[in-house]
N, C-alpha and C positions, 0 to 999 in steps of 0.2 A: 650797760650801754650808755654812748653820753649823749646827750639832746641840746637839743640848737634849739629855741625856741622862736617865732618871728609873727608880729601883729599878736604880742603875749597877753594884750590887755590885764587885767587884774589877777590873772595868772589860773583860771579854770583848767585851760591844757596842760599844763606846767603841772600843775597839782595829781593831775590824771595821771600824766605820765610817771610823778616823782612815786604815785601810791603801788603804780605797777612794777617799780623800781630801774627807772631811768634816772641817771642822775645827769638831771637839766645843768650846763656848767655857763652859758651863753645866749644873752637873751636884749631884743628887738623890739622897742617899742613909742610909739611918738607922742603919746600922753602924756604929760608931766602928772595927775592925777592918780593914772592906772598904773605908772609905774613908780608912784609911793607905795601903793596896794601891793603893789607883785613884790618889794624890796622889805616891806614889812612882814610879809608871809616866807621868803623864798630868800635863801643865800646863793646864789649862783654863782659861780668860781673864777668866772671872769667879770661879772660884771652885770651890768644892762647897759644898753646902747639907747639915751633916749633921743632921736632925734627923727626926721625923715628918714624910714629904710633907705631911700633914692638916695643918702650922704653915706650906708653904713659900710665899708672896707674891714675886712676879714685884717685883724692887726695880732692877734693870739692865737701862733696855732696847737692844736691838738695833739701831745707828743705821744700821746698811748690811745691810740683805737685799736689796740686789740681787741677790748668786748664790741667793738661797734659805735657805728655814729646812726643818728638820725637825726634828722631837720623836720621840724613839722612845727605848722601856725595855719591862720587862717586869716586872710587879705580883708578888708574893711569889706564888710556885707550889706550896708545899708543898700547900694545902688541895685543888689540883687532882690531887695526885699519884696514882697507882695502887696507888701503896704504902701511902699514908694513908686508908685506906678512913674511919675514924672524922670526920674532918675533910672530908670532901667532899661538902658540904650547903650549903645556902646560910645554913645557920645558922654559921658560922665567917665572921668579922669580916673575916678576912683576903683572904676570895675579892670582895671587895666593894671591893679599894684601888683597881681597875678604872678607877672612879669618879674617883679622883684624877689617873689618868693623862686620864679627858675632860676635866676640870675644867683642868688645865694649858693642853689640847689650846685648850681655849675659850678661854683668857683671851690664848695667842698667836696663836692662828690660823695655826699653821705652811703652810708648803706642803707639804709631804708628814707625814706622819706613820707611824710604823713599830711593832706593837705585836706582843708576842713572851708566849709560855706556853707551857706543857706539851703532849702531847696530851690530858691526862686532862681538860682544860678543854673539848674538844669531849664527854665523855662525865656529867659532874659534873651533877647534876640533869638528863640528858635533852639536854643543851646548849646549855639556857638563857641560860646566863652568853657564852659565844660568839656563840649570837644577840642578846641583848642589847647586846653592844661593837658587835657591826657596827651596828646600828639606832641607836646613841647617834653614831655617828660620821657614818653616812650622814645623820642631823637635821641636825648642824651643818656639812652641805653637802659630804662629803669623797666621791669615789669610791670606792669598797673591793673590795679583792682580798686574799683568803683562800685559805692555803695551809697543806699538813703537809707539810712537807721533813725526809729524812733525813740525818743528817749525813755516813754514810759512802759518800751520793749525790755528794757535794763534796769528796771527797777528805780526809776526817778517819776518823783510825782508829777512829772509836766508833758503835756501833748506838745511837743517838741522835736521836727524831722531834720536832722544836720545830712548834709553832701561829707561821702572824704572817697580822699582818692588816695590810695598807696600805695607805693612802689617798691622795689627791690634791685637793688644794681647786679643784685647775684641769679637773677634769674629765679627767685621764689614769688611762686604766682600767691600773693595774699588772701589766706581765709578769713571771713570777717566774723568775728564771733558770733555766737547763736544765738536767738530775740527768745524770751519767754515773754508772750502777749498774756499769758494765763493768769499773770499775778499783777495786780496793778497796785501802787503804791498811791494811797489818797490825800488827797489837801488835808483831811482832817487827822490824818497818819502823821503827816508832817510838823503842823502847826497844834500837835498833841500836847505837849508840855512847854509850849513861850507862854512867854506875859499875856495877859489881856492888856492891850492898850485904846488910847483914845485920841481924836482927829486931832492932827500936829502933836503927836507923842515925841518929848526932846530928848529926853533921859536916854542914853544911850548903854548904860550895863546896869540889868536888871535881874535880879532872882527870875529862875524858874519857876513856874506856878506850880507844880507838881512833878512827881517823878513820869520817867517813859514811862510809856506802855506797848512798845512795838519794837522792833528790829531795827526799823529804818533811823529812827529817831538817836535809839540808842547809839549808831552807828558815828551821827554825827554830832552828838552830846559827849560824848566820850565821860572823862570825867570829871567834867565841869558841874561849877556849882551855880555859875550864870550867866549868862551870855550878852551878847553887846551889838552895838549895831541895829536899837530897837526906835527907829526912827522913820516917823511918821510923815505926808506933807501934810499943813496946815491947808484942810479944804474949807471956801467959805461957806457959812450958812444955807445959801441955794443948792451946793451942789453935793452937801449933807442931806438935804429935804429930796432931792434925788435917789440918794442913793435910796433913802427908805422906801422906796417905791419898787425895787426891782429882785424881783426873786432867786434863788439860785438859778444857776443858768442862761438867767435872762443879762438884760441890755437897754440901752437908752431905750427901743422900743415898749419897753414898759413904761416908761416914766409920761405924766400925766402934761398935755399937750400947753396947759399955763405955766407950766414951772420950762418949756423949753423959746420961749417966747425971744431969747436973744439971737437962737440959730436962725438965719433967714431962711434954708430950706433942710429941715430936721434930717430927711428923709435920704443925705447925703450923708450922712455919718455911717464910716464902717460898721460891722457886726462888732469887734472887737470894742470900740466905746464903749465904756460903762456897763465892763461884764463881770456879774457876781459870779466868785467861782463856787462851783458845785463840793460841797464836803466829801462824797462820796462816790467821785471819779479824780482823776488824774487833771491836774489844771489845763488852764489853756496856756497858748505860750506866753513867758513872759515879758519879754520883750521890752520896750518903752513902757513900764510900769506904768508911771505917773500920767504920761500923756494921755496913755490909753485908758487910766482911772480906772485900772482892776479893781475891786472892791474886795472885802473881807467875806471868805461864807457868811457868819452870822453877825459882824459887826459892821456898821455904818460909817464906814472908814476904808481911805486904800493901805493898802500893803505895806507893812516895816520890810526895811533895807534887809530884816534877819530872817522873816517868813518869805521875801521872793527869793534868798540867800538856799533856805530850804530848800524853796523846788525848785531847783536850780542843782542841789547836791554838794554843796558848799558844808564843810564841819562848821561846828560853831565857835572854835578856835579860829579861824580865818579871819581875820578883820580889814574890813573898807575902812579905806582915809578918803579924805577931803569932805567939801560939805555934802549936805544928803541928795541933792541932784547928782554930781560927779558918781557920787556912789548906787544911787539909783541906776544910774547910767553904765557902771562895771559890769553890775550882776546882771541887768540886762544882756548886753553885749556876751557875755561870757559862755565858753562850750562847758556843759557840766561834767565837773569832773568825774562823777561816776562812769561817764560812758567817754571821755580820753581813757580814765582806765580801764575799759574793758578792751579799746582799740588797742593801748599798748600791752595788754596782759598778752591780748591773742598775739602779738606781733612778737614778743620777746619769747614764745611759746615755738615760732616759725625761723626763728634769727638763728 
């Protein structure tokens, strides 16, 4: 089957798809950053379109859909998010790119179609904007099934709930593959065999500390001898002397009331600030890494580009360009590829 990809970011979907054996040929993206990532990782056959989807005109068409076409991406989420309470209205420009992704949908008419958000999208005005995608898709003839899947339901280390909707032009009502809650994959599963590193760590390709010792790891070690993308942010002094205050689990609410003396009122900081994650559950989301100052289980440090890369499901052959924000900023943003491909295993399973 061949795949349109659109709002590709660093290419998690892409990759999902390509493991399940879609070959992505066409791909949508307005990041100059995200799509050096997705062009380093991914040869796509026609191309990348970096620009505003709102400029992108179908100019390459598809001479062989015999196996099938899909279309599938997911529209800029931030305005959906839980976290961004101020932007989740329908007054924000951005919750609205939706639109681009039917407009595409329309002008190929794929056979399937695969569309991905937040959960905060079932909640943002009452959830409108989620009834609305399904109703624009079901016009233009698609069957739709709608689903919230956890990610660390599929074997990914991270408490992370994605929205997809998918449709079918042929009339197949979409099953969504089956969740095994029973087996949780851990922070310390994941971050098994990387480097130890230390606060502002630059060096970017580094020897393994040891071999795997699990399935997961192996998985996305392949057979490398070292991996890369082991980049640190440079926290200062204070917010080092922080971090050694808070235990697994915990949060700025640990930290001791004279080392928070800058916040005017502490007691407004999300939960999500300054959370050490637990070694032996499944992380929390990752999200805006840096902003949020996830911290290491055991070290006094946040997170390299290559352990939020981890729980995310990212191999370790994949590699982030640009500087270590832009990159911090991909693997955030990005749907894990483990669970694109279990969406597309189950859909090529139904095609």
């Amino acid at each position: 089957m061949i795949g349109i990809d659109l709002f590709s970011g660093a290419g998690g979907m892409s990759l999902g798809a390509r493991m399940a054996g879609v070959d992505v040929q066409l791909v949508v993206e307005a990041d100059k950053y995200a799509a050096a990532t997705y062009l380093h990782n991914h040869k796509p056959k026609y191309g990348i379109f970096i620009d505003d989807i709102r400029k992108f005109q179908p100019q390459t068409p598809f001479v062989n859909r015999s196996n099938g076409l899909v279309v599938f991406g997911g529209p800029p989420c931030q305005g959906f998010s839980t976290s961004n309470q101020r932007t989740r209205s329908a007054l924000n420009d951005n919750n609205w790119l939706f639109k681009e992704f039917v407009r595409v949908v329309k002008l190929y008419q794929p056979d399937w179609l695969v569309f991905e958000n937040v959960r905060g999208i079932l909640e943002t005005e009452g959830g409108i904007f989620a009834e609305q995608i399904i109703n624009e898709f079901e016009s233009l003839g698609y069957t739709v099934s709608a689903d919230l899947l956890h990610a660390h339901h599929y074997g990914i280390p991270q408490k992370r709930a994605r929205f997809f909707i998918v449709g079918s032009l042929h009339g197949i009502k979409y099953n969504f593959p089956k969740p095994n809650p029973s087996t949780i994959v851990t922070v310390a599963m994941a971050f098994d065999d990387l480097p130890k590193l230390e606060n502002g760590a630059s060096i970017c390709t580094l020897p393994y500390a040891k071999e795997t010792t699990n399935s997961y790891t192996s998985k996305l070690r392949k057979n490398l001898n070292d991996c890369s993308n082991n980049l640190v942010t440079r926290n200062n002094s204070i917010i080092i002397e922080r971090y050694k205050h808070i235990p697994q689990g915990g949060n700025w609410e640990n930290i001791p009331e004279h080392l928070m003396n800058n916040y005017k009122d502490k007691s407004r900081c999300h939960t999500g600030i300054y959370r050490r994650l637990c070694a032996n559950d499944a992380s929390v989301v990752i999200g805006n890494f840096r902003k949020n100052m996830l911290i290491h289980p055991s070290q006094d440090r946040g997170l390299s580009i290559r352990e939020a890369a981890r729980l995310q499901s990212f191999p370790d052959d994949f590699i982030f360009k640009g500087s270590i924000g832009f990159q911090q900023q991909q693997v955030g943003n990005a749907v894990p590829p483990f669970l694109a491909k279990a969406i597309f295993e189950s859909l090529l399973s139904q095609a």
